[in-house]
MIGUFI-29145 format. One line per 8 residues: number of its first residue (from 1); for each residue x, y, z of N, C-alpha, C, O. Coordinates in Angstrom, 1 decimal, padded with zeros to 4 digits, always signed. Each point is the difference from the previous one (the first is absolute). Layout:
NUM = X,Y,Z,X,Y,Z,X,Y,Z,X,Y,Z | ...;
END
This chain:
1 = +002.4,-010.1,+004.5,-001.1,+000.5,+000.7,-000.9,+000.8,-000.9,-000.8,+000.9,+000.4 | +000.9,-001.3,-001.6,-000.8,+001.0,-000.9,-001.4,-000.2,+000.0,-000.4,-001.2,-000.1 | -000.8,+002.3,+000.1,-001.2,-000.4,+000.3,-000.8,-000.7,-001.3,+000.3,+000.0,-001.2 | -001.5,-000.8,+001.7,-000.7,-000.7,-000.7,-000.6,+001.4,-001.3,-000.3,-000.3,-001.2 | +000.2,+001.3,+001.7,-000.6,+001.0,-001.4,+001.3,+000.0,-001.0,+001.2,-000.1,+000.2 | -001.9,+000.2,-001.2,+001.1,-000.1,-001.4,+000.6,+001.3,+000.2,-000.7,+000.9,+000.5 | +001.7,-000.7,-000.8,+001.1,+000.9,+000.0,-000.3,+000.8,-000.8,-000.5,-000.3,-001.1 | +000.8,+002.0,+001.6,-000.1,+001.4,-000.7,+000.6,-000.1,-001.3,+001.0,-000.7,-000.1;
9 = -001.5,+001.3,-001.0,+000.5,+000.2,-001.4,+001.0,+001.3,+000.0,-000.6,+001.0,-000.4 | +001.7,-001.0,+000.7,+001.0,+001.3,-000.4,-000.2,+000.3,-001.0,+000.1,-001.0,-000.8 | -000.6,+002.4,+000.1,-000.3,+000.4,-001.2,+000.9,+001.4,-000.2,+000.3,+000.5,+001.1 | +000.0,-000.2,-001.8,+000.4,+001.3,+000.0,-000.9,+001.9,+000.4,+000.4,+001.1,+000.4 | -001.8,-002.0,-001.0,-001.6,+000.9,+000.8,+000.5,-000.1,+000.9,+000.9,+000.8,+000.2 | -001.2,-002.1,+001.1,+000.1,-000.2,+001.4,+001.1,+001.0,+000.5,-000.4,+000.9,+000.7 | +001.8,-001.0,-001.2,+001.5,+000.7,+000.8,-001.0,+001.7,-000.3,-000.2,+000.7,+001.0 | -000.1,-000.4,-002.1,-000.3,+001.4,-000.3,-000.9,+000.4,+000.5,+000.1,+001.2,+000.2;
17 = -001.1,-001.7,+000.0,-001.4,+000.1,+001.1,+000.7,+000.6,+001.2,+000.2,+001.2,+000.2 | +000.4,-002.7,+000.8,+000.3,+000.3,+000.9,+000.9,+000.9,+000.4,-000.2,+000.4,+001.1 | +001.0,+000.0,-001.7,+000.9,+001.4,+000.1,-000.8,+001.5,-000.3,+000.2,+001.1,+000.6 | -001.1,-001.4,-001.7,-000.9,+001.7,+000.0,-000.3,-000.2,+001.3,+000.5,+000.9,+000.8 | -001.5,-001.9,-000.2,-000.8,+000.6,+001.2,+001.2,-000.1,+001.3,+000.0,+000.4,+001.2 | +001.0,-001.1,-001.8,+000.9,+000.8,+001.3,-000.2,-001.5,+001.3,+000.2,-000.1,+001.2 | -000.5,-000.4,-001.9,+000.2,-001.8,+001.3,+001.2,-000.3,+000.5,+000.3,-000.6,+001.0 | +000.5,+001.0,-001.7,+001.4,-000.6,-000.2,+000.8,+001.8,+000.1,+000.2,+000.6,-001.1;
25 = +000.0,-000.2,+002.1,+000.7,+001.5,-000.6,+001.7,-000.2,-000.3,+000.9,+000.6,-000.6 | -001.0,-001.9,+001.3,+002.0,+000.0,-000.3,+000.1,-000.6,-001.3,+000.0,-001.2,+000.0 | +000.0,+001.7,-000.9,+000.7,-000.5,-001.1,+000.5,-001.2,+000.0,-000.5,-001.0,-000.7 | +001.4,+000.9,+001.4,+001.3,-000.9,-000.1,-001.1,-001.6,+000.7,+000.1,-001.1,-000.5 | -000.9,+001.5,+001.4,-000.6,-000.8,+000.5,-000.9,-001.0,-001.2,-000.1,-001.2,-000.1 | -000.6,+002.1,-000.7,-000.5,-000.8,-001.0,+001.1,-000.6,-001.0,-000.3,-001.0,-000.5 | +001.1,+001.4,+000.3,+001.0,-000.3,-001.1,+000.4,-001.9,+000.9,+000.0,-001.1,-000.7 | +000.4,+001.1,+002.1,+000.4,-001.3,+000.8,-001.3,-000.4,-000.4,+000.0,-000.9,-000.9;
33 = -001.2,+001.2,+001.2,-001.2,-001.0,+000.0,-000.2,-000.8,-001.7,-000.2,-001.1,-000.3 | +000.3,+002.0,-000.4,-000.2,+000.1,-001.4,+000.7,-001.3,-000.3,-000.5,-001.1,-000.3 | +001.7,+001.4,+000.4,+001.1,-001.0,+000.2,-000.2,-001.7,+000.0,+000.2,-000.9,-000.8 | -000.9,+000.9,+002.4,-000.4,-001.3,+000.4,-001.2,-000.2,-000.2,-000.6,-000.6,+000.8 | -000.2,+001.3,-002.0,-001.2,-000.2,+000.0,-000.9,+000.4,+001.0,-001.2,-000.2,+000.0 | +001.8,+000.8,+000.7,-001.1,+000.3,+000.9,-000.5,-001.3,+001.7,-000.8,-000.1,+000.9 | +001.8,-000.5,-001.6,-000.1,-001.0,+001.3,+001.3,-000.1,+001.1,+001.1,+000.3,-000.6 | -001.0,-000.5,+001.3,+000.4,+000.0,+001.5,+001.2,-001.4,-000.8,-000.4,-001.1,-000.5;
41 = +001.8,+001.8,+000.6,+001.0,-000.8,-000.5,+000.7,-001.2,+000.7,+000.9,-000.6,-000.5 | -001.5,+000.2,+001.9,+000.4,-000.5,+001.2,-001.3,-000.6,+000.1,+000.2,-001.2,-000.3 | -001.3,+001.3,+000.4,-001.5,-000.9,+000.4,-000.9,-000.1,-001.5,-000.6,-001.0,-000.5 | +000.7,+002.0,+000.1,-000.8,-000.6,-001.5,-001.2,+001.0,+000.0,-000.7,+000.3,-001.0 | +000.5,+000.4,+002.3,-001.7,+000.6,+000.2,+000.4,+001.2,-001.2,+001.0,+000.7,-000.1 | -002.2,-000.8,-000.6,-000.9,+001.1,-000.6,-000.1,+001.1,+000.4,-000.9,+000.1,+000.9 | +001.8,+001.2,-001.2,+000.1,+001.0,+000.5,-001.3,+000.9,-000.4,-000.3,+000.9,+000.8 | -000.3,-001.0,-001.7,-001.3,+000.8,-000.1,-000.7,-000.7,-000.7,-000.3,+000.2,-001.2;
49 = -000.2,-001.1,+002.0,-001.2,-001.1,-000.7,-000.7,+000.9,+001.7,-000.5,-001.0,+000.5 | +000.4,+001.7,+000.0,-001.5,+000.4,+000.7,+000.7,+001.3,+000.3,+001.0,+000.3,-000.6 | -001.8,+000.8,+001.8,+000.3,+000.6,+000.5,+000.8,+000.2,+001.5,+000.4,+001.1,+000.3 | -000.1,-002.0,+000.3,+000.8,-000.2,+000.9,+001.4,-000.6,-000.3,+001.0,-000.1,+000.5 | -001.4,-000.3,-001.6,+001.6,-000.5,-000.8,+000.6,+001.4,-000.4,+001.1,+000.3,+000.5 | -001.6,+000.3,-001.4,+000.8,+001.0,+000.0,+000.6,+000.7,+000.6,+001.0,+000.5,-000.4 | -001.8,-000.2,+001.9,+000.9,+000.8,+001.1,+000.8,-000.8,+000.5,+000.3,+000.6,+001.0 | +000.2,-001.5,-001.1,+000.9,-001.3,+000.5,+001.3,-000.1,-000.8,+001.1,-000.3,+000.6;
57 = -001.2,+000.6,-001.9,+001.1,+000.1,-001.3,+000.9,+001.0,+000.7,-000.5,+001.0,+000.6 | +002.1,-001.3,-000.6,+001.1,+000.5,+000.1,+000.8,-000.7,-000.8,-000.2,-001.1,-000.4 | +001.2,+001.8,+000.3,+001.7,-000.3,-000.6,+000.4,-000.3,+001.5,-000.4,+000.4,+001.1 | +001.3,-001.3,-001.6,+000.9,-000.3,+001.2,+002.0,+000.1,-000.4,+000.4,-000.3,-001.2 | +000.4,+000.6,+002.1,+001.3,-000.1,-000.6,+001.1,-001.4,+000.8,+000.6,-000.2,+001.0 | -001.0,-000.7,-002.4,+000.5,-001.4,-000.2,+001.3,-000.1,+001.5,+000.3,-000.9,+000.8 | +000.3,+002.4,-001.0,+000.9,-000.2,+000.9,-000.1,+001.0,+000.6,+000.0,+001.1,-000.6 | -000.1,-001.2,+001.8,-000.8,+001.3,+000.8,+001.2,+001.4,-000.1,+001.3,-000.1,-000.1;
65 = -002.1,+001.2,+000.3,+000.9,+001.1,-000.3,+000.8,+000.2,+001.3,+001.1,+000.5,+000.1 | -001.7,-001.0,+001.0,+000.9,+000.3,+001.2,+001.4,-001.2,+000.2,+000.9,+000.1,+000.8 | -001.1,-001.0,-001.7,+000.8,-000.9,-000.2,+001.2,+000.4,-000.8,+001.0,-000.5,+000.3 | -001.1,+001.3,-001.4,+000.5,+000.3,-001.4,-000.8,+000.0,-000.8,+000.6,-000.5,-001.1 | -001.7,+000.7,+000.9,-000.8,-000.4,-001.6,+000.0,+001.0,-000.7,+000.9,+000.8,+000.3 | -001.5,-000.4,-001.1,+000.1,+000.9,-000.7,-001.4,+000.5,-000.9,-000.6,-001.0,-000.1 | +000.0,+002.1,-000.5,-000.9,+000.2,-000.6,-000.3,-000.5,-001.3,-001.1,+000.0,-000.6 | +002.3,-000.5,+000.2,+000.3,-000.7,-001.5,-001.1,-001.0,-000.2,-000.3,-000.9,+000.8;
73 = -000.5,+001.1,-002.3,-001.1,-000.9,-000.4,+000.3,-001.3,+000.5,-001.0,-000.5,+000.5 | +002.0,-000.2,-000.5,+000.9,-001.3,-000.1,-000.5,-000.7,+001.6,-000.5,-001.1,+000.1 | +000.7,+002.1,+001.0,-000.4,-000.2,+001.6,-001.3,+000.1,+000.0,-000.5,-000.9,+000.8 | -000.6,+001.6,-001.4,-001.4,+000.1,+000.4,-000.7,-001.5,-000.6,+000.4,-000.5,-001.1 | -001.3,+000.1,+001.8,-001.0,-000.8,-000.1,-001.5,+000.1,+000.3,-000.1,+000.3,+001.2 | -000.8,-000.4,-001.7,-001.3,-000.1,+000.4,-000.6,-000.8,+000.9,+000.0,-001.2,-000.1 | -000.4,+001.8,+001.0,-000.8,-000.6,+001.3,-001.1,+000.3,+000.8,-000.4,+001.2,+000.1 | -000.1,-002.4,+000.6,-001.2,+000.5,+000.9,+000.4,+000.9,+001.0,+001.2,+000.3,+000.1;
81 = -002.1,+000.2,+000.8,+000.4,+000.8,+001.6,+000.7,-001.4,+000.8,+000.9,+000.1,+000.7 | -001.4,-001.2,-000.9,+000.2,-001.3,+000.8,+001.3,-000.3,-000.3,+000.7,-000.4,+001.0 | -000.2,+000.3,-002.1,+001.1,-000.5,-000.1,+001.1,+001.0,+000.3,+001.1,-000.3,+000.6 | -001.4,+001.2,-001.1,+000.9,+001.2,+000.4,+000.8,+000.2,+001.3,+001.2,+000.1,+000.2 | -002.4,+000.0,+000.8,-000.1,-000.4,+001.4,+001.3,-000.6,+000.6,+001.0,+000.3,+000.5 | -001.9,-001.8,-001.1,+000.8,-001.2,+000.4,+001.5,+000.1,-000.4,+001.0,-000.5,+000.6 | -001.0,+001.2,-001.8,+001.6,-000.1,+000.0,+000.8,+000.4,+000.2,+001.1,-000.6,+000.2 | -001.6,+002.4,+000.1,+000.3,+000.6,+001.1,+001.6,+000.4,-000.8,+000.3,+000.4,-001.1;
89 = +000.6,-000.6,+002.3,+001.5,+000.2,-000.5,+000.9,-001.5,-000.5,+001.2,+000.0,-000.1 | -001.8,-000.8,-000.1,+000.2,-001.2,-000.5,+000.7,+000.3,-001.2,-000.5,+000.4,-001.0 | +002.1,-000.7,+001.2,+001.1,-000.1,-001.3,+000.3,-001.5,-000.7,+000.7,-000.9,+000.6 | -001.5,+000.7,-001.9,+000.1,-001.2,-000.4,+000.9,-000.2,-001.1,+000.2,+000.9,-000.8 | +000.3,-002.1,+000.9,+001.2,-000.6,-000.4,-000.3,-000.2,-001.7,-001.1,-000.1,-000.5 | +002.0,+000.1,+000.1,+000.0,-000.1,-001.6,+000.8,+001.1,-000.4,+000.2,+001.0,+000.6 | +000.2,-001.7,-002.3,+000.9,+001.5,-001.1,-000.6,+000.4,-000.4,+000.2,+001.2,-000.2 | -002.0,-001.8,-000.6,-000.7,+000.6,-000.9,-001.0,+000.7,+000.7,+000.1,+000.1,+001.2;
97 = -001.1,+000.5,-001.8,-001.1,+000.6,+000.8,-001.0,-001.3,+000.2,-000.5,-000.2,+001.1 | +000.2,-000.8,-002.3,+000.0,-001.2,+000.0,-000.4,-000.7,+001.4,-001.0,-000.1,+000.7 | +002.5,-000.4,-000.6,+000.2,-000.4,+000.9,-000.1,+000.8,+001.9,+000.0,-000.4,+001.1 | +000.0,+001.4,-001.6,+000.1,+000.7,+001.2,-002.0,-000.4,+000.6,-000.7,-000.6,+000.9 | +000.5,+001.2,-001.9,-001.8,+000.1,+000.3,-000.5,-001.4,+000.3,-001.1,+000.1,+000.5 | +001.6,-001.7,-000.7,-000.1,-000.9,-000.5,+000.0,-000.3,+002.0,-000.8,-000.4,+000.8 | +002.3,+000.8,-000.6,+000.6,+000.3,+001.5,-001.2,+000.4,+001.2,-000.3,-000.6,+001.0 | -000.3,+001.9,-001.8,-001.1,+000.6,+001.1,-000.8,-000.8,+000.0,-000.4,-000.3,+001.1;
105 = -000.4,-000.5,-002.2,-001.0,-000.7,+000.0,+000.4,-001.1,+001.1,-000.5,+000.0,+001.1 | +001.3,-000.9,-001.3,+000.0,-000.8,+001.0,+000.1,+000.2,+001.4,-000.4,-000.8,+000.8 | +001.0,+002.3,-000.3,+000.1,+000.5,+001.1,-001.5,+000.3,+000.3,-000.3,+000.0,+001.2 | -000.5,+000.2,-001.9,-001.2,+000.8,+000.4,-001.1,-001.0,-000.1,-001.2,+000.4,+000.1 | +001.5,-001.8,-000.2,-000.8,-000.8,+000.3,-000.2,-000.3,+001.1,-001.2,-000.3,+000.3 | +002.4,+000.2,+000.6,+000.9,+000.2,+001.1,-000.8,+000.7,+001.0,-000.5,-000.4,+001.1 | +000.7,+001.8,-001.9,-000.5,+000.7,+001.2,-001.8,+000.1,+000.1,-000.5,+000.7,+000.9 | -000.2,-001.4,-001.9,-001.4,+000.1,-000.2,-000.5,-000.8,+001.3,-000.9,+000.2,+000.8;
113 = +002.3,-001.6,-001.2,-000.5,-001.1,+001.1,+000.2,+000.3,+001.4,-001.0,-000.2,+000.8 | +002.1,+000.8,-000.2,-000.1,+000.6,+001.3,-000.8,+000.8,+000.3,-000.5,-000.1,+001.1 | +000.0,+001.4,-001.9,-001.3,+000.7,+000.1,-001.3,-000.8,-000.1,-000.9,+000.8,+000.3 | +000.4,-001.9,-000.5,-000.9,-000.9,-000.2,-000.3,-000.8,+001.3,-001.1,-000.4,+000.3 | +002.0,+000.4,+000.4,+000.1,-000.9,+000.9,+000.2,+001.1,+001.4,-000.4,-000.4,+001.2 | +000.8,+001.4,-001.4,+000.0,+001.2,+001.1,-001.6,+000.3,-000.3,-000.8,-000.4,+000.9 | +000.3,+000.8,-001.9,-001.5,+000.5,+000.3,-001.1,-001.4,+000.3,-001.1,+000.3,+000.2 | +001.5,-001.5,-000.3,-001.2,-001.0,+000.1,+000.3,-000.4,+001.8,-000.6,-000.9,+000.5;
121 = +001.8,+001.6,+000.1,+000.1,-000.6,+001.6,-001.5,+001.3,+000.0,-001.2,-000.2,-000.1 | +002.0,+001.5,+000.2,-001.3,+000.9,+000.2,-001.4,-000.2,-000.5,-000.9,+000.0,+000.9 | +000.4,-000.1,-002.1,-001.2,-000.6,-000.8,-000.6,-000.8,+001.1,-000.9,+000.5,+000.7 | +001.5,-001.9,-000.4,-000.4,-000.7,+001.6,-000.3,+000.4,+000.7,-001.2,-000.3,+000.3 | +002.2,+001.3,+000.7,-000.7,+000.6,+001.0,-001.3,+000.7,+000.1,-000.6,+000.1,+001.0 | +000.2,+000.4,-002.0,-001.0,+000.6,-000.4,-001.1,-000.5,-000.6,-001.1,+000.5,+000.0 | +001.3,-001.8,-000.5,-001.1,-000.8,-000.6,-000.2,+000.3,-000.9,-001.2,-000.4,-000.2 | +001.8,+001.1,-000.8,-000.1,+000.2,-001.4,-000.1,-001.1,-001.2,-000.1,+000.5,-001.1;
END
């Protein structure tokens, strides 16, 4: 789902920029984004190719902490607000992180399509 605009240039200016002025105050949060480039590790979206993207960028934990997960670099992944959401407490299968993340993506196609189809009965009624 990655958008038609050409993708953000991670620079080392950009990570340092955005930390003086404080966009990013969690540390740890830029370090996950940094990581994946800055894109959404589950949908592909461009975490700061605009201004609504950026307030959208989270970490997420691969294996949710109410599950067992843990704060460990290895469990965090980069994600939209949407995917995050959707995944919710969603414990995916796999040994690697790999594979684990590989797990959520397919589940969260899943749950895109059931949410697609819950908001287009409503959209109808409304004539949207």
């Amino acid at each position: 789902m990655k958008s038609s605009i050409e993708k953000t240039q991670v620079t080392p200016e950009l990570l340092s920029e955005l930390s003086r002025v404080g966009w990013f105050k969690d540390k740890s949060l830029i370090a996950v984004l940094a990581r994946a480039d800055f894109l959404c590790e589950y949908c592909g979206q461009d975490l700061i190719l605009t201004f609504n993207d950026c307030f959208n960028a989270q970490k997420d934990h691969i294996i949710p902490k109410v599950k067992g997960g843990s704060d460990d670099e290895s469990n965090l992944a980069a994600c939209c607000l949407t995917c995050n959401t959707l995944k919710w407490d969603y414990v995916p299968a796999g040994n690697s992180r790999k594979e684990r993340i590989a797990d959520v993506i397919i589940h969260l196609v899943e749950k895109r399509k059931e949410q697609e189809e819950f908001w287009n009965k409503y959209r109808n009624l409304i004539k949207r």
